[in-house]
Kinemage of the C-alpha trace (Angstrom):
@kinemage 1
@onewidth
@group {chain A} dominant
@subgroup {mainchain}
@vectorlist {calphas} color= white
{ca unk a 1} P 19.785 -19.167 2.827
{ca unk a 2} L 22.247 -16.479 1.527
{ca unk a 3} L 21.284 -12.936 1.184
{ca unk a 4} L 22.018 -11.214 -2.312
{ca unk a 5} L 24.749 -9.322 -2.765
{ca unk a 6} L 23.911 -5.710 -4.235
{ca unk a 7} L 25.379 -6.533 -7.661
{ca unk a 8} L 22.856 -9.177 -8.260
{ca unk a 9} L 20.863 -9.127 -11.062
{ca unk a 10} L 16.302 -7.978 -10.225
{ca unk a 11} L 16.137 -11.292 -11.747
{ca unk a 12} L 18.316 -13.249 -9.638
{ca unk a 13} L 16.479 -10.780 -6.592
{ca unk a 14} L 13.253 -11.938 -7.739
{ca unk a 15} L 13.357 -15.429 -8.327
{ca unk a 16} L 14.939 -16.218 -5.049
{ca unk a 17} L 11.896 -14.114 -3.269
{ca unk a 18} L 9.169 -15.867 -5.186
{ca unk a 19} L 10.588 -19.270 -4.232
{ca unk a 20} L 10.714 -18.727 -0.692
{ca unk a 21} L 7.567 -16.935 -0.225
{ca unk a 22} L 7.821 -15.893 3.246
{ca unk a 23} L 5.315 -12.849 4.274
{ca unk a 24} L 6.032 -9.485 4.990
{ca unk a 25} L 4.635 -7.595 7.561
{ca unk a 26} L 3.105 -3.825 7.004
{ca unk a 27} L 5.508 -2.293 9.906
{ca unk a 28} L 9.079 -3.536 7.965
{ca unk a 29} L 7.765 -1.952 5.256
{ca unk a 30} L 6.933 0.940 6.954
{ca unk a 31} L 9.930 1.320 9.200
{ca unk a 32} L 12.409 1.067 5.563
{ca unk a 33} L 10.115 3.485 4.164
{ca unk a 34} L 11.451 5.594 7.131
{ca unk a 35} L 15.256 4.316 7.029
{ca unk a 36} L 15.105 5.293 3.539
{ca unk a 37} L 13.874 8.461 4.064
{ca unk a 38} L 15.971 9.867 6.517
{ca unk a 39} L 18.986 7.787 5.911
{ca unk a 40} L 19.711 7.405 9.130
{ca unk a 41} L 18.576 4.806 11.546
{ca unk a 42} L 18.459 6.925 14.919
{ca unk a 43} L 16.281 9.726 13.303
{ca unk a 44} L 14.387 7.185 11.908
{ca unk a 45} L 13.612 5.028 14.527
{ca unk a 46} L 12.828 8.075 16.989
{ca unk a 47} L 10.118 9.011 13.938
{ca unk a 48} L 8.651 5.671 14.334
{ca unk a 49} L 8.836 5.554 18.611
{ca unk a 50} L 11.053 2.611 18.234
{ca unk a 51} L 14.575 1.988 19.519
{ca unk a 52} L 16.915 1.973 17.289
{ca unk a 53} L 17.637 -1.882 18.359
{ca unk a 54} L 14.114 -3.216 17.001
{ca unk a 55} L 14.352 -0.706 13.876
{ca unk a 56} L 17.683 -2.582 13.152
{ca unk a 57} L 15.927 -5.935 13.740
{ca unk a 58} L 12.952 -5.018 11.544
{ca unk a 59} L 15.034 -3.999 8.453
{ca unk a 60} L 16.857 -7.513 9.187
{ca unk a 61} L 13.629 -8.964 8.936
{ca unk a 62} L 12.579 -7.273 5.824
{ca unk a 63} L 16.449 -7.976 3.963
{ca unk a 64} L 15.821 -11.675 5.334
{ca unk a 65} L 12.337 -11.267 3.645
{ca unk a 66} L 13.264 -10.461 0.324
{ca unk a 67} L 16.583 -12.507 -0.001
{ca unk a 68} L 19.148 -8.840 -0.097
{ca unk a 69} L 20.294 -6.333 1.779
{ca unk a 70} L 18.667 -3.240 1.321
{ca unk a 71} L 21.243 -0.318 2.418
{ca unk a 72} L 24.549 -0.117 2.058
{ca unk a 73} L 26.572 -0.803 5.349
{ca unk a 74} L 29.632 1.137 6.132
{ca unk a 75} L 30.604 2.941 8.830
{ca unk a 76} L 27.927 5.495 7.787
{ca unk a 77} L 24.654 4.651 6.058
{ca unk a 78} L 26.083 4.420 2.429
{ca unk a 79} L 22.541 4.739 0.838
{ca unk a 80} L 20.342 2.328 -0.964
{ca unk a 81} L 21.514 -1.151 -2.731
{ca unk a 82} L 19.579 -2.035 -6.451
{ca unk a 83} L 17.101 -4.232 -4.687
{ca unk a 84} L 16.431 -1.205 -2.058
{ca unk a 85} L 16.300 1.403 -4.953
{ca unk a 86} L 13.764 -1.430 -6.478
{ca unk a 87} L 11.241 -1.945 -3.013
{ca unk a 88} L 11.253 1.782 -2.235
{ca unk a 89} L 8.557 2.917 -4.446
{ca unk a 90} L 6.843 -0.021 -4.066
{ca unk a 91} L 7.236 0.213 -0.215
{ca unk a 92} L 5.668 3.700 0.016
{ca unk a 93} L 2.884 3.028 -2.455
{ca unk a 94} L 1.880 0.007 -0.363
{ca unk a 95} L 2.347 2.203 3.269
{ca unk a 96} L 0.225 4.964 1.575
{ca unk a 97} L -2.367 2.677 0.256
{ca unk a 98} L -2.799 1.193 4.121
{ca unk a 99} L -3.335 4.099 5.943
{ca unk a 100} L -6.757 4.880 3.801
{ca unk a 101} L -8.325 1.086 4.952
{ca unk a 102} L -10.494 2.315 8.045
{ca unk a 103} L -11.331 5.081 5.773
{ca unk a 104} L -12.551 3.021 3.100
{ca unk a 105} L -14.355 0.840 5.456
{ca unk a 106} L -16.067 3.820 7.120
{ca unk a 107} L -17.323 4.947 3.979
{ca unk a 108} L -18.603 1.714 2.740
{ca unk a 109} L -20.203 1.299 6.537
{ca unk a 110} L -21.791 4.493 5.767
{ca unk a 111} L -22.930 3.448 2.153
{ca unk a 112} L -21.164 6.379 0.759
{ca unk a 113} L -19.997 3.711 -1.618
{ca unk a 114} L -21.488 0.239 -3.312
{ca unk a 115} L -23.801 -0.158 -6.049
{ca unk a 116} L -27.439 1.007 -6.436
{ca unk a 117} L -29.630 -0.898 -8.778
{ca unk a 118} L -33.213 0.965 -10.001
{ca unk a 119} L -35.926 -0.792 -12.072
{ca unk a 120} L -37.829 1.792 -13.570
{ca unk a 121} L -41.054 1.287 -15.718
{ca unk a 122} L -41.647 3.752 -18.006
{ca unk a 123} L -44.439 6.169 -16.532
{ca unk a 124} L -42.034 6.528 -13.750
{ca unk a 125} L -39.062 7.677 -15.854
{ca unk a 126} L -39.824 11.053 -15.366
{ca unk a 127} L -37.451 14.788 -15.041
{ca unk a 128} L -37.843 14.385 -11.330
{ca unk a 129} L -36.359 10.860 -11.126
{ca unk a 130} L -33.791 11.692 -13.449
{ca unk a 131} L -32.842 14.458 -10.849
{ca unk a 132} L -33.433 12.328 -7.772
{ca unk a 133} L -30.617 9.937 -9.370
{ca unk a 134} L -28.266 12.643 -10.424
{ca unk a 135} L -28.409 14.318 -7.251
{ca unk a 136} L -27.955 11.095 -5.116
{ca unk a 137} L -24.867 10.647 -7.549
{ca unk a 138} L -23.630 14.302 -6.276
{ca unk a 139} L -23.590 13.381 -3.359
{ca unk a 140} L -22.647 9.340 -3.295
{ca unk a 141} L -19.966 9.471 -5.897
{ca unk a 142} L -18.465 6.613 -4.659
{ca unk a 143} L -21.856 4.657 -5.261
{ca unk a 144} L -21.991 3.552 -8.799
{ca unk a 145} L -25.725 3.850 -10.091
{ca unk a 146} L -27.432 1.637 -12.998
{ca unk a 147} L -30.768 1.818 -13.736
{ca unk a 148} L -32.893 -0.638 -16.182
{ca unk a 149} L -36.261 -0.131 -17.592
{ca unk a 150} L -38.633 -3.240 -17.335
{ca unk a 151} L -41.931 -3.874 -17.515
């Protein structure tokens, strides 16, 4: 498999990714989030409490991932190629988005979020219900509440 060069078209980028469909893992992205960043490897990798020898292999991983080379090699870090530019944003959203799992777990352990589902019939729809429900919404937002009159 060739990688891309950096004057390759998204498209061509793109296609060649989707046909090989090989996974990524949460600590490349992570680690070129860092590379990225800092624009250096050494800083980067002493961020991360890697050596710079498995940072190196981990953005090979990545480049080998997606099909192109993500930075610009020269004797110096020569910044990001189009398909780098492209998976940064992307990169950091996803990174960001991870770190708030065991908190979203937590809360949903905790029910601080779900669904709550009331029947009501009518000589119970009262003021005091109503303010049961909008205080429990206070202080559950994340716990979407529907209510239904029946019989």
């Amino acid at each position: 498999m060739r990688l891309l060069k950096s004057n390759d078209t998204i498209a061509t980028i793109a296609k060649t990714y989707h046909t090989k469909l090989m996974p990524i893992e949460l600590r490349w992205l992570r680690s070129f989030v860092f590379v990225a960043e800092e624009m250096h490897f050494s800083r980067a990798a002493r961020k991360l409490n890697l050596a710079q020898p498995a940072l190196t292999t981990q953005i090979r991983q990545l480049e080998h991932a997606v099909g192109a080379p993500l930075f610009e090699r020269t004797n110096r870090m020569g910044g990001l190629t189009a398909a780098g530019r492209a998976l940064l944003p992307e990169a950091k959203s996803i990174v960001e988005r991870s770190g708030s799992l065991c908190r979203i777990v937590e809360r949903a352990v905790k029910g601080e979020t779900g669904h709550l589902r009331l029947g009501i019939i009518p000589p119970a729809m009262t003021t005091h219900v109503a303010e049961c429900v909008r205080r429990f919404s206070q202080e559950y937002p994340g716990v979407e509440v529907s209510m239904r009159q029946g019989d």
